[in-house]
N, C-alpha and C positions, 0 to 999 in steps of 0.2 A: 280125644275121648279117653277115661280114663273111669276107674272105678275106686271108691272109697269105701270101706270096711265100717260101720259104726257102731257102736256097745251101747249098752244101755247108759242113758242119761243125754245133756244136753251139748249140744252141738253148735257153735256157731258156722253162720254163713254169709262169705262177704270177699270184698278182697282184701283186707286187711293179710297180713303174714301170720297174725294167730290165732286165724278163722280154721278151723278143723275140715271145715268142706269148701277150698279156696277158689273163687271164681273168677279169672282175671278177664273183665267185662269193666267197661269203663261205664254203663248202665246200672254198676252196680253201687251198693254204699258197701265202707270199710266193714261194717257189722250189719249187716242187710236183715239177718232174722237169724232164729235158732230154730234148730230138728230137735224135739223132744223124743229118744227111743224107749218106752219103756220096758217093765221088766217080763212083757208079756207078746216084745217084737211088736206093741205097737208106735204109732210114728205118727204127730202133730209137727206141724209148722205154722210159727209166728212170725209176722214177718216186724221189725223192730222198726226200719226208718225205709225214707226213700220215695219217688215223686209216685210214682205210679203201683199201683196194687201187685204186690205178687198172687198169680195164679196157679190153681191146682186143678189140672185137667180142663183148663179154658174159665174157671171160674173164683171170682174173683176170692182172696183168702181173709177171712175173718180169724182174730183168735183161737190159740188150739185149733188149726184146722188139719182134720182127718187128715194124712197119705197112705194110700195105701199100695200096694206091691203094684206096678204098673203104672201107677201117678206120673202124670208130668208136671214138676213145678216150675215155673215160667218166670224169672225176673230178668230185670234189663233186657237184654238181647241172648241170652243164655237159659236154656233147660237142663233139668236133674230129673234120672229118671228112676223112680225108687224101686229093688227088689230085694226079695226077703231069699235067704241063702239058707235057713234052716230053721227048726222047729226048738221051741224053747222046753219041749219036752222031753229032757233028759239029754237029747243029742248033741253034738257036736256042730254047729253049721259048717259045711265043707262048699266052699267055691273053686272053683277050678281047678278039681279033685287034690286041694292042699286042707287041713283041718284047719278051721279059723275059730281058735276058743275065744266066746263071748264076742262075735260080730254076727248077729245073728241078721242085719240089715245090709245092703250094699246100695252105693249111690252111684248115678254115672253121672257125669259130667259128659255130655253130646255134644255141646258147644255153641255157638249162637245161631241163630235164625236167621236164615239169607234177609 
């Protein structure tokens, strides 16, 4: 389990080594999909390749699809669980009371599904 910090703009994800949210799941593809964060802390996922649909929250993900703070997104054998660390209104977002300038998103990596 682990968490990732993410800024606005796009994100890939996959297991590729220069996927910014890296999923070592052999369910997955090298470049699986991208997290769009935008400049308002909100957060789409597309999912790009791969045999089976990525889901969000059990359901299956179309283009731009919503995440929102509690989402589980579901590919291969592997969940990311998304929460939002701070408010894009003026403030700083602080995670585990360190100041995280411009990560106003955090991802967790859970790991895979028995």
């Amino acid at each position: 389990e682990r968490w990732i910090a993410l800024t606005e703009g796009r994100h890939t994800v996959g297991r590729a080594a220069s996927a910014v949210v890296r999923v070592d799941d052999p369910g997955v593809e090298l470049h699986h999909g991208v997290l769009d964060v935008g400049a308002d802390c909100s957060v789409t996922f597309t999912q790009l390749t791969g045999v089976f649909p990525v889901t969000v929250d059990g359901v299956p993900c179309g283009p731009c699809h919503p995440v929102a703070t509690g989402d589980v997104v579901s590919m291969g054998t592997s969940r990311l669980l998304m929460r939002a660390v701070g408010s894009p209104a003026g403030r700083h977002p602080v995670a585990s009371g360190s100041i995280v300038p411009r990560s106003p998103i955090h991802l967790r990596h859970t790991g895979r599904r028995p």
